[in-house]
N, C-alpha and C positions, 0 to 999 in steps of 0.2 A: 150737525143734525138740525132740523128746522121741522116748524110746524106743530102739531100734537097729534103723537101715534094715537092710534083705534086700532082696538085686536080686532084680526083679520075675521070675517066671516068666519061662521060656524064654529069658533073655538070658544070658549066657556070661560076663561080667565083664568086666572091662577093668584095666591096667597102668596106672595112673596117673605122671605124671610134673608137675609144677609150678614154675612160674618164669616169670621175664620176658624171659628167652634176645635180651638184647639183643646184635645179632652175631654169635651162633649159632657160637661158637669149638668148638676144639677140646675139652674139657670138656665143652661141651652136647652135643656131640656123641656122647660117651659115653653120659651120661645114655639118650640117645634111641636108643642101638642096643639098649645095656642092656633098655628096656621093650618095643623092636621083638622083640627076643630071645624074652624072658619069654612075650610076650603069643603070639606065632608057637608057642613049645613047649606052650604049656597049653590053645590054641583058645582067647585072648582078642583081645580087642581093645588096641591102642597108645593110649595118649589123650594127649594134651601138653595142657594147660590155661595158658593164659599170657596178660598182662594188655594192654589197653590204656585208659589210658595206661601209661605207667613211672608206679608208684606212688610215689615221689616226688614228682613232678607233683601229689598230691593230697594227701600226707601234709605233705611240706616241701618245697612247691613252690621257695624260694632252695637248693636244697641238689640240684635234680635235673639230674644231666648232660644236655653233650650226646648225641645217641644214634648210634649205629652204622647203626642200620638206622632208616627212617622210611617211612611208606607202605606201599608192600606187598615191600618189602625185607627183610620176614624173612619172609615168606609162602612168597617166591620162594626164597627157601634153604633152609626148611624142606619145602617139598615134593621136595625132590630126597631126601629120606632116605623111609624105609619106615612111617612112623605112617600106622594107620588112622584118625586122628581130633586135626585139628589145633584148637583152640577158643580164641579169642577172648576173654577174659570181661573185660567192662567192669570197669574200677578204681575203682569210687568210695570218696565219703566213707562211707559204711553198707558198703561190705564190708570197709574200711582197719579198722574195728572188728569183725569175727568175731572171736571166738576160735579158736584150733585147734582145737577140740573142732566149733565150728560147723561152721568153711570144710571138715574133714573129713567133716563129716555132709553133706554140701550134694554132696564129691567124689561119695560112697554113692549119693545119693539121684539126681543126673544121670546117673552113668557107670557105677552098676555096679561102684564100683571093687573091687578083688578084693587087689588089690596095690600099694603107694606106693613108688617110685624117686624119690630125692632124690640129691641132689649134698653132696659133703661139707659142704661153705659153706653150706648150703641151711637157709632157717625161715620159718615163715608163720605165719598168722593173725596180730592185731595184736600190733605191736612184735615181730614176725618172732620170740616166743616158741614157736613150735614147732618145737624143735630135736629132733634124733635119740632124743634119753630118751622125752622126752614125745608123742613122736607112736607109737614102740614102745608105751609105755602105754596112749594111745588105741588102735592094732592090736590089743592085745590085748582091750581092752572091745568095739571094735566088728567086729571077726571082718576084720581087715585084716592082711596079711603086708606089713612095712616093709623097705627094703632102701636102703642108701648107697652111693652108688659114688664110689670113692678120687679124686685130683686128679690132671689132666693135665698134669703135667711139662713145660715147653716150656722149654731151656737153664737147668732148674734151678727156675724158677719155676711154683707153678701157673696155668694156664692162668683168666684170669678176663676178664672187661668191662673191668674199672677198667688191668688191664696193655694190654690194645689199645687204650683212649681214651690213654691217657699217650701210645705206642708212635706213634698217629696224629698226635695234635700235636703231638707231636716232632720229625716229617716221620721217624721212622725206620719207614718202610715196608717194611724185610726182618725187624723183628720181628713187626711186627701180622699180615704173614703167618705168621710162623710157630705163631703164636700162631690164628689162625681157621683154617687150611688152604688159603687161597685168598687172591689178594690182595685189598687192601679197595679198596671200590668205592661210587658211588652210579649209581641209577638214575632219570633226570629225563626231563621231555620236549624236544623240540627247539623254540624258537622261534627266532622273525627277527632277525637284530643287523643291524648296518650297514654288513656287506658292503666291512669292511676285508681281510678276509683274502683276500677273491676277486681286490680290484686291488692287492693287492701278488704276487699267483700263489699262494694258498695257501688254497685253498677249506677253509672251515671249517663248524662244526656250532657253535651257542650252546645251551648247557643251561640249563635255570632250574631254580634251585634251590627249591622251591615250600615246601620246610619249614624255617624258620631253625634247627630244634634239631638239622640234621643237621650231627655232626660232619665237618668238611674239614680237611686236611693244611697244611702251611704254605704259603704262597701264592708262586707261584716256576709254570715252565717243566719240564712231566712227560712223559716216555715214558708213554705209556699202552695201553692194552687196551679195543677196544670190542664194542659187541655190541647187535644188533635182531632184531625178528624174524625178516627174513630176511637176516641175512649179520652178519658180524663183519672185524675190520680191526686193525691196530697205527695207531699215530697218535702225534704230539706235542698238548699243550692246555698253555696259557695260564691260569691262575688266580690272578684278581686284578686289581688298578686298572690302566689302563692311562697311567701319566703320560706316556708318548710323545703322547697326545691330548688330556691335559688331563682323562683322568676317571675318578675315585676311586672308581665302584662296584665292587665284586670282580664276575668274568664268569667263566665257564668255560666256553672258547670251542676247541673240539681241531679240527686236522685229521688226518683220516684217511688215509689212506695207498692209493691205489689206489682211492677211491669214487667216484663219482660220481651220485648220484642223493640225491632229494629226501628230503628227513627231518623235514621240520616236521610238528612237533604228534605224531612217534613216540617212546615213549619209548627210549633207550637208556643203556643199559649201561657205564658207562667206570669200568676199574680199573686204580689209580695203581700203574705199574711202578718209575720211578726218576725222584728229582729229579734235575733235569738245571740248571739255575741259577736265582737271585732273580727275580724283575720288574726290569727296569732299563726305566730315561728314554735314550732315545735321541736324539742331535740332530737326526738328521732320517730319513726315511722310508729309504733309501739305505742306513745302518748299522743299520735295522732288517731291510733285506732280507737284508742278511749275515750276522747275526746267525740271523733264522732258515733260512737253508742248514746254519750248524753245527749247531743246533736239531735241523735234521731227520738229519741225519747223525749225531749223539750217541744221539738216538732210534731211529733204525734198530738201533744198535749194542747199544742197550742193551736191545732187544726179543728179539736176534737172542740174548743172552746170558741171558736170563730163564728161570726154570723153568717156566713157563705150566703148571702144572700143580696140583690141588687134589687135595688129601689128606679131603674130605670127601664124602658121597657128591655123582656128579658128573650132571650131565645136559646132553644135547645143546639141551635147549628151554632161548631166552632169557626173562627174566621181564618181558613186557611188558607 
């Protein structure tokens, strides 16, 4: 690329913002009011620009975590905020080498950009060399106004990805809320199990997990939160092998509380409220039933005691 881009006639600029807003905590969250703000006072547009895959994945692929979100799970959180313009942009091996100087010319030359919002922590182009100095330098050569926004505090700590994946496989679930504003969650679709739950009295729902990199909590017995298109529920779910039967695949397998209707092949929603205990082996089907009486009764109590509430922008549509 040569020269310095000028947005095309008649287009209005746009707020740029970049990252790979894996989780979409509270920090991204910042970010993205910040450029809703901007771009809303000056007649521009929002633009988030964010990768798939996790660049990792293609830079040092042994080295890339599990992820928070998979599928269209930051889609769906991301569209509850106010950007006019959420983008996609493939992570390959040719753009893991831009320079900053490029991947900024490239912001120009797509979006118009007018303005760059970054996060304190924040650097791109290759080997994430473009920190706060040098992309000001770049602003100033290519007629770009650069702006950081400070770090989101959560009990002291800034608010980042790597503090909620910790926080998630930890099984400590009242930080990673704290830390994303919502509790964490995945969203899979419903297939067919084998219909233990219905003849012990305890109609249930099997989730498949269709992406192995998505990070899950430690495997154990949760109060949970769910949610479909049309309707939402508290429930207990089961995560993990079931040696009462003899079989070692992990399953996440919830019942819902009050449903009853058909759910296969819909996607839903279920977010982990509180461990409730291990997976245990039980001797026989009998102290498994009792077992889950306390189950649900621990569950109730601990939904009934929940904040069910999100500190990020919030919306009545489930993401299915």
């Amino acid at each position: 690329m040569s020269g310095t881009p000028k947005p095309r006639g008649g287009e209005r600029g746009s707020v740029v913002t970049v990252g790979t807003f894996d989780g979409v905590h509270l920090g991204h969250w910042a970010v993205l009011r910040e450029i809703a703000a901007r771009a809303k006072r000056d007649n521009r547009r929002s633009v988030l620009v964010t990768f798939v895959p996790h660049p990792l994945e293609i830079v040092n692929p042994q080295a890339a975590p599990q992820l928070l979100t998979v599928g269209d799970e930051r889609l769906e959180i991301l569209a509850q905020g106010e950007l006019d313009l959420i983008v996609f942009l493939s992570f390959t091996k040719r753009l893991s080498q831009y320079s900053p100087e490029a991947f900024v010319r490239l912001l120009i030359e797509r979006f118009q950009m007018q303005e760059l919002v970054i996060g304190h922590d924040h650097g791109f182009g290759r080997g994430r060399s473009g920190d706060e100095s040098l992309l000001r330098e770049l602003g100033k050569k290519l007629g770009f106004e650069v702006d950081v926004v400070g770090a989101v505090s959560v009990s002291s700590r800034p608010a980042s990805s790597t503090l909620v994946r910790r926080a998630v496989a930890g099984g400590d679930l009242d930080t990673a809320e704290e830390l994303l504003g919502r509790p964490y969650s995945i969203t899979a679709p419903v297939v067919r199990g084998k219909a233990r739950g219905r003849q012990l009295g305890y109609r249930t729902i099997n989730l498949e997990v269709t992406d192995p990199r998505k990070l899950l909590p430690p495997d154990g017995v949760y109060a949970v939160r769910a949610e479909w298109r049309d309707g939402a529920a508290g429930g207990m779910m089961h995560q993990g092998p079931r040696p009462t039967f003899g079989e070692q695949d992990r399953t996440l397998e919830a019942h819902l509380f009050g449903v009853d209707v058909e759910l296969y092949d819909v996607p839903v929603k279920i977010s982990w409220v509180k461990r409730l205990r291990d997976v245990m082996n039980f001797p026989d089907t009998k102290a498994l039933e009792a077992q889950l009486a306390r189950d649900l009764q621990a569950a109730e109590t601990a939904l009934t005691g929940s904040r069910g509430t999100a500190t990020y922008p919030s919306s009545s549509a489930v993401g299915c």
